[in-house]
DRENMI-189630 format. One record per residue (C-alpha): residue in one letter; x, y, z. Coordinates in steps of 0.1 Angstrom, whole numbers, plus 5000, padded with zeros to 4 digits. Layout:
BEGIN
AXYZ;...
END
This chain:
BEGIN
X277897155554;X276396875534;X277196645560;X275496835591;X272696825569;X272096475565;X273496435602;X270096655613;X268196495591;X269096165605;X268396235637;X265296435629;X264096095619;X264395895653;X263396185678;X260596405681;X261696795674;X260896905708;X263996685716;X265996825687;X266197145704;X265897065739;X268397045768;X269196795793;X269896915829;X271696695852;X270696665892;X272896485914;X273196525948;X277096445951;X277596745932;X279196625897;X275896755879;X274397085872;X272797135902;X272196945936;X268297015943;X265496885915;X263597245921;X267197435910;X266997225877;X263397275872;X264097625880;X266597665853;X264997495825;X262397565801;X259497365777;X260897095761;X264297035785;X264496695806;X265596715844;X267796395848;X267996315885;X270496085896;X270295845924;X269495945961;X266996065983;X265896425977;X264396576007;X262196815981;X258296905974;X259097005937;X256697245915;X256597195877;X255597585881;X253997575845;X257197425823;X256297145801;X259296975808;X259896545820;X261396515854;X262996175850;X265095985870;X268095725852;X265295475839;X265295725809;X267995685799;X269095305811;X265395085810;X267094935845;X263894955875;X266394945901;X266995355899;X262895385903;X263895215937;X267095405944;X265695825929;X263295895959;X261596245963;X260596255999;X257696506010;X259696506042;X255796576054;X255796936041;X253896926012;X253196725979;X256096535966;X255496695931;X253096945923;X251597055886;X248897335892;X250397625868;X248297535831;X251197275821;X249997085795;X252796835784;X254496765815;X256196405829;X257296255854;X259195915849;X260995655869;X261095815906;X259895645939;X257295935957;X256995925998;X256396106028;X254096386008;X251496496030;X249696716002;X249697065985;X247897286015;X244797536002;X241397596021;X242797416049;X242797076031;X245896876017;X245296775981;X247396515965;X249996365990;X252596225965;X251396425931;X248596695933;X247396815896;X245097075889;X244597315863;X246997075842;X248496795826;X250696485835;X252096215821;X252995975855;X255195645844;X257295405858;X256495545894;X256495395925;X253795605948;X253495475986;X253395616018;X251995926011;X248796116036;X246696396027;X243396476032;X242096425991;X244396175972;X247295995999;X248695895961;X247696105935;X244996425933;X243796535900;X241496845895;X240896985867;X242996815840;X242296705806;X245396445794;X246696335825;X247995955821;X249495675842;X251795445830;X252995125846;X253195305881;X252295145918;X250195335939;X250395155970;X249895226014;X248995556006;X246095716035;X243195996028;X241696146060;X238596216034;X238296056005;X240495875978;X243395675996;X245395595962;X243695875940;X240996105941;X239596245908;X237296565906;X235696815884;X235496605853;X238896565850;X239996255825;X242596025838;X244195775810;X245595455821;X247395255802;X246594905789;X249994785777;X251794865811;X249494785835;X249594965870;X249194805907;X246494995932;X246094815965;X246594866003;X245495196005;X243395386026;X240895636027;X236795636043;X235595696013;X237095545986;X240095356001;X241495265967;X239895505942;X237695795945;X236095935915;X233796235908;X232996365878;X232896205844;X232895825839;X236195615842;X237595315832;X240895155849;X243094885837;X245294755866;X247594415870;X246894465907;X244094565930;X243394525963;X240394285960;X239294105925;X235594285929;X235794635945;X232494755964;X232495105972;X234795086002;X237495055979;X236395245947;X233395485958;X231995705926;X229895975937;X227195985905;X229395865878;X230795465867;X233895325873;X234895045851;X237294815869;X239394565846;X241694365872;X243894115865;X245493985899;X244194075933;X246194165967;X244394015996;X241093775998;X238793986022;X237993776059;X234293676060;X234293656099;X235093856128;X238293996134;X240694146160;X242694456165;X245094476197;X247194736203;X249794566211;X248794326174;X250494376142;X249294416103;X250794106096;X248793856117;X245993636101;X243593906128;X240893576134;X241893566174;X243393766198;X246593606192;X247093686160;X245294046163;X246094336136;X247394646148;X244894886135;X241194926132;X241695126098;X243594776080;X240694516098;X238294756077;X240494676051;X240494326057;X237194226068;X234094116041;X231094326041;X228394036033;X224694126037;X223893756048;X226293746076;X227894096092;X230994086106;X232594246138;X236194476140;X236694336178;X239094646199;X240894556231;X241094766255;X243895026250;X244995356234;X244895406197;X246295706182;X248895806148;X251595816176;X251095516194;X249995306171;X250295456134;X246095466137;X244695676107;X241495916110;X238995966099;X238095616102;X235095496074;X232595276077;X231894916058;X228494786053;X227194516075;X230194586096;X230794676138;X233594846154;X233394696190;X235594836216;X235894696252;X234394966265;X234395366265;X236695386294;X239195076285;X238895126245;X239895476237;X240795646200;X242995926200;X243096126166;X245596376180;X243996646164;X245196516130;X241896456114;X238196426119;X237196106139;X234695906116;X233395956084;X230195786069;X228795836033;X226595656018;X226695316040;X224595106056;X223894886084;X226594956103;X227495036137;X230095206164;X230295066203;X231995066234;X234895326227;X235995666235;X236695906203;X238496196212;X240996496204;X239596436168;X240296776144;X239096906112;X238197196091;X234697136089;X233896826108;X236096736143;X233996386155;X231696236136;X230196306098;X226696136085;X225896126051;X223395966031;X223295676055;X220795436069;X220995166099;X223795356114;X223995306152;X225695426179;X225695296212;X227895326248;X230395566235;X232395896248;X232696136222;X235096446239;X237296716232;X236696766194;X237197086176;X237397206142;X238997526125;X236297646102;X232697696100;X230497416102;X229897136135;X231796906153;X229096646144;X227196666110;X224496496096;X222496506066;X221196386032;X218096156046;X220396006073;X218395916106;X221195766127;X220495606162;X222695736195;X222395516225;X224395576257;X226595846244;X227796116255;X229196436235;X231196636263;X233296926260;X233796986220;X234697326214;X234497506175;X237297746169;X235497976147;X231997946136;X229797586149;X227297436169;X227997036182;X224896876163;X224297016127;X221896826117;X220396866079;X218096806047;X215496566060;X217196386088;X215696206119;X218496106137;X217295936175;X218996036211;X218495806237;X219895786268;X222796046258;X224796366277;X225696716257;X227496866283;X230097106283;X230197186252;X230897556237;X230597776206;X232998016199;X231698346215;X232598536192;X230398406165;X226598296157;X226097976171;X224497706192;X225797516221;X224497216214;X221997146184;X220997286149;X218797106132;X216797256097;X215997156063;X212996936076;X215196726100;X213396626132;X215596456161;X213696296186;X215896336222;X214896076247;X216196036281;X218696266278;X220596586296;X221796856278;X223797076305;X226597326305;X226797426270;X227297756256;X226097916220;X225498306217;X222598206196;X220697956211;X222297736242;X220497436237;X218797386203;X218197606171;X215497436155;X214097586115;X212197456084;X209597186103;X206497306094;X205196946091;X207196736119;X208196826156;X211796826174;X210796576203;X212196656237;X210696386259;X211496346298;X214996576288;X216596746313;X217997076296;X219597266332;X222497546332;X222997636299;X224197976291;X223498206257;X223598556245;X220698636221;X217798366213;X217498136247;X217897806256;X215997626224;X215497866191;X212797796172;X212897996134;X211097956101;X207797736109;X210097556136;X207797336157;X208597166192;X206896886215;X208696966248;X206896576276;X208696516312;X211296796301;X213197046329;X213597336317;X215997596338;X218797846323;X219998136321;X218898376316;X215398396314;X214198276279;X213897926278;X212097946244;X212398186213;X210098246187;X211998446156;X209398716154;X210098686112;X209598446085;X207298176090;X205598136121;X206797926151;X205297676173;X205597486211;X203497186225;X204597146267;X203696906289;X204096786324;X207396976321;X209197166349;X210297536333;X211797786354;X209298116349;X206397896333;X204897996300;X206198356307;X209298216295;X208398106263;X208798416239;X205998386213;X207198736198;X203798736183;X205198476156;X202898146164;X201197946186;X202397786225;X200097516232;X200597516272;X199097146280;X198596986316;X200796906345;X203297166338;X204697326367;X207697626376;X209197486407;X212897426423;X213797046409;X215997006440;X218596826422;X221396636446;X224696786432;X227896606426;X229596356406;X228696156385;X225396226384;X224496606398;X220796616380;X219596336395;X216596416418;X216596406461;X214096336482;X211196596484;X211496726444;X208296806429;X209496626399;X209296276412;X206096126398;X204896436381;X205796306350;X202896186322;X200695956338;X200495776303;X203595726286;X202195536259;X204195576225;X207095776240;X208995466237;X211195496264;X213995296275;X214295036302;X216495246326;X217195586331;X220395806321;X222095666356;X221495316348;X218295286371;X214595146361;X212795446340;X209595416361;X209795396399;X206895396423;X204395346395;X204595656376;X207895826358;X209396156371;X210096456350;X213696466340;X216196266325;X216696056361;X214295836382;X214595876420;X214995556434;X214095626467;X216795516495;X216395126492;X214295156521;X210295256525;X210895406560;X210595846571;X213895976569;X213696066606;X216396056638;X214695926664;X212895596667;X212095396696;X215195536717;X217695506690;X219895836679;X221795826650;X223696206650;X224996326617;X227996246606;X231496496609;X232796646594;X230196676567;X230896716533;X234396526541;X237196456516;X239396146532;X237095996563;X233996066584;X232695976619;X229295836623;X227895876654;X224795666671;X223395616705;X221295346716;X218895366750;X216895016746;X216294906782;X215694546762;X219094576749;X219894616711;X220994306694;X222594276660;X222894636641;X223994726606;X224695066592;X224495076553;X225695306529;X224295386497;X224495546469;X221895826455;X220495556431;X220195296460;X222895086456;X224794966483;X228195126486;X229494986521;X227894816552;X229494766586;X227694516607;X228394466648;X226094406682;X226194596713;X224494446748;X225194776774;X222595046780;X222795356766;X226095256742;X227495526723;X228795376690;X230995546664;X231695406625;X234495576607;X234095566568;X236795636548;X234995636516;X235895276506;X233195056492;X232794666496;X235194616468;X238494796481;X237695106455;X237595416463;X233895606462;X233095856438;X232396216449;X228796266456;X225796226476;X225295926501;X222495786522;X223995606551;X220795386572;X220995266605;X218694936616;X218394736646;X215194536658;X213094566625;X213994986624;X215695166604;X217195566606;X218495766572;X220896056571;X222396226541;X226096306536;X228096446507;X231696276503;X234496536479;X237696536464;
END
């Protein structure tokens, strides 16, 4: 008895009492431990035990499901690093690798390699790809973290926690679709790291925060390795609190010049040429130096980026004094395969997105594009299509005193699942449109939205040049537009045509909402084209030289403000030609050309209109978002000049080829002819030149929609014009597909 005594005692002096009493569990997946799977051992144990995991790869997303236990792999016992490299708990993509959310409060995890975790799933958003705390404690050492995704902390989330520590681990490759690529801290949660064993934080990913994102209560990390020697906020972003970096040795040296990204590159290259191009636009954002005295470019071939084809992660961030150049929106196209949002932008400036196509982006709140707290942010020949998102809130957002620029872009067929509108645009922003298409684009039906626009907390978009066609919102079609009762919503020479709504009409106006509506077209269905809320503060409309189907009848005061109905307004048929690629452009004979403003001082309009052509034709501009161009010629549109009969052409519309038909009855005889075809914007799309010497000489052309290049014509509208002798003849024909 004596002798167990002193034999307790003894050991009572070297361990801690916890470890007295507690048991170890062995896990091995060959079978000669207690159990096979690290959850069964967890399962099976209580406070105090230790889970010793053998070596292997175990295929697990294990829970600590509130037991204050240490999950260790053989470095416990041995000191030897190899079995942090050879004990792997792999997400397998279904989860976080280990999760600690159940009020544990002396918990570890020692010695493991975590992968593949794709996060602990709540609210639609994956916390924590390789370890997600909240609501507890964690003592993280001798870990190897890489190669995890989720959408708040790739390596490690942490909640709310008050002791959780990391010890001599490597956080490393890990990607956040939203902030924090190796961890993301929240909610005043303290995070410990150790200054003995230093960790290693670099590579990672994320658009806010690539690195480290922290939120709540100052922090101070000690690391042996970090991506770059002096982090800006790309790498470690803190949203109103310090971050205190001590680094000892740094990863990479950041490029201070342009750079490349092929698709057919690799993340190994030196990215300075086309030769040696990276891979992925996400690493060259990695790469590249944001200097203030000399901005940098992320050159794109032309190809297809996506998490498929080429391991491309969304959402992609930006980097200040940065641009992402593509090749352009038809040759350059990002694909986010519905995995995550397509770009996300806080707090950055001077920076700017061209020549690519983002599409199939997803997201719970945002599917394209989000804009926060940003300045100098431009955006310019772009294709932004077929974005969704599964919650309430917009497929594009922007807010927090951002006033972004849009040039050449168009936003076509987005489509909320539940509860959006494809512009939300908030809290004192003035973002710019010019020169862009919303078309196509639909809220849900069954909820309270807007087709194309919601702008409100004193934001004031200005839309120049632009069309907004074909969307849907069973609020407002167009535009919702609330909480201006100081600045206007500009809609200046706009063409807003064949939208479609349920409640409010094509542009909502609600709580001291105030529009300017120059050179705008008007025409939807049904009938309202503006809405006054007949509640809260009162509403108010300025109009003119604008085309509106119905006139100022179709402005619904509701006896809630003031329509100020100014000159050169008129309610007729625009006579639009029809067709691909450009249906709203205007024919011959619409009362629209040169109705527009006879002075268009300080509308600052562009050079060219939203087809490409000059903005002002003939003197004075047109109303609408196109400029007729005439037909490249000055002469009547008539048949039959100075014996010369040019018939129309058969059949007519045509799909593959056409016959046209022309006489000549010139008792001088008709020289050299040509017939010319053009386009509805007066280019020339084919000519066929010949001669003819007999009397009365019936000649037939056969077009089969091929122009002087070899390509093949676009469906559409098409002038063909006959001359001979100083004459000319014009007929209209419609080519389809």
């Amino acid at each position: 008895m004596k002798l167990k005594v002193f034999l307790f005692c003894l050991i009572s002096i070297f361990l801690p009492l916890s470890s007295i009493w507690s048991a170890t569990i062995i896990v091995d997946l060959n079978g000669t431990g207690d159990y096979t799977t690290i959850q069964e051992g967890i399962n099976n144990a209580t406070d105090g035990d230790i889970i010793l995991v053998y070596p292997g790869t175990y295929y697990e997303n294990i829970d600590y499901i509130g037991k204050n236990i240490t999950v260790a792999s053989k470095y416990y016992t041995t000191g030897d690093d190899a079995y942090i490299d050879s004990t792997i708990i792999d997400g397998n993509n279904n989860g976080s690798c280990v999760l600690v959310n159940s009020d544990e409060t002396n918990a570890s995890l020692l010695g493991f390699t975590l992968q593949n975790g794709n996060g602990y799933h709540t609210n639609d958003i994956h916390f924590g790809g390789g370890i997600n705390i909240h609501s507890a404690s964690l003592i993280i050492e001798k870990c190897e973290i890489k190669n995890n995704r989720a959408g708040m902390g790739g390596g490690i989330y942490v909640g709310v926690s008050q002791n959780t520590s990391i010890i001599g681990t490597g956080i490393y490759n890990n990607f956040s679709s939203i902030q924090g690529g190796g961890i993301c801290k929240q909610n005043d949660t303290e995070i410990n790291f150790s200054q003995q064993d230093l960790c290693d934080i670099y590579m990672n990913y994320s658009p806010m925060g690539s690195d480290i994102y922290n939120h709540g209560g100052d922090m101070t990390v000690f690391v042996d390795t970090f991506t770059v020697q002096e982090p800006d906020k790309f790498y470690v972003y803190s949203r109103n609190d310090s971050v205190t970096m001590n680094i000892l040795n740094h990863k990479i040296d950041t490029i201070n010049q342009d750079v490349y990204v092929s698709s057919n590159g690799n993340n190994n290259n030196s990215g300075l040429n086309w030769n040696e191009a990276y891979q992925n636009i996400y690493h060259a954002l990695i790469m590249i130096e944001s200097d203030s005295t000399h901005p940098n470019t992320i050159h794109v071939d032309e190809g297809f980026y996506s998490p498929s084809t080429t391991e491309e992660f969304f959402a992609l961030g930006g980097k200040e004094h940065i641009s992402i150049v593509g090749a352009g929106k038809e040759l350059t196209i990002l694909d986010a395969e519905q995995s995550n949002q397509m770009v996300l932008l806080k707090r950055i400036n001077n920076f700017s997105i061209t020549d690519l196509k983002l599409q199939h982006g997803f997201g719970v709140q945002i599917g394209a594009l989000s804009i926060e707290n940003c300045s100098n942010i431009e955006f310019k020949n772009l294709e932004i299509i077929d974005n969704d998102i599964s919650s309430f809130l917009t497929i594009n957002f922007i807010r927090d005193n951002s006033n972004p620029i849009f040039k050449n872009v168009n936003f076509i067929s987005n489509y909320d699942l539940v509860n959006a509108v494809l512009f939300h645009i908030a809290t004192n922003c003035n973002p710019v449109f010019i020169n862009c298409k919303m078309k196509g684009n639909k809220s849900n039906p069954a909820t309270n939205h807007f087709g194309a626009m919601g702008a409100d907390n004193n934001s004031f978009p200005i839309l120049i040049n632009c069309e907004i066609t074909d969307n849907y919102g069973d609020v407002a079609s167009g535009i919702r537009h609330m909480c201006s009762p100081d600045d206007d919503l500009y809609l200046i020479n706009c063409t807003v045509v064949d939208n479609d709504y349920c409640s409010q009409g094509t542009i909502s106006l609600v709580d001291g909402g105030h529009i300017t509506l120059i050179n705008t077209i008007l025409r939807n269905e049904p009938a309202t084209e503006i809405w006054f809320h007949p509640q809260h503060e009162p509403n108010s409309a300025s109009i003119e030289y604008c085309n509106i189907e119905g006139g100022s009848l179709a402005v619904a005061v509701n006896n809630n403000g003031t329509l100020n109905w100014g000159d050169g307004n008129i309610d007729e048929d625009p006579l639009f030609v029809g067709g691909d690629p450009f249906s709203y452009e205007l024919s011959a004979g619409s009362p629209c050309i040169d109705s527009g403003t006879p002075d268009t001082t300080g509308l600052h309009l562009p050079a060219t209109d939203l087809a490409g052509n000059p903005r002002i034709y003939n003197g004075r501009i047109d109303i609408g978002a196109y400029e007729f161009q005439g037909y490249g010629i000055d002469e009547p549109d008539t048949s039959f000049i100075h014996n010369l009969y040019l018939f129309q052409n058969t059949p007519n519309p045509f799909t593959n080829e056409t016959e046209i038909l022309f006489i000549t009855a010139d008792y001088e005889r008709v020289g050299d002819y040509s017939l010319s075809i053009y386009n509805t914007r007066g280019q020339l799309v084919r000519r066929f030149d010949g001669n003819t010497h007999n009397f009365w000489v019936k000649t037939k052309i056969v077009w089969d929609g091929i122009d002087e290049q070899g390509r093949q014509a676009a469906p559409g509208t098409y002038l063909y014009k006959l001359e001979y002798n100083g004459n000319a003849v014009v007929r209209k024909m419609v080519l389809l597909r």
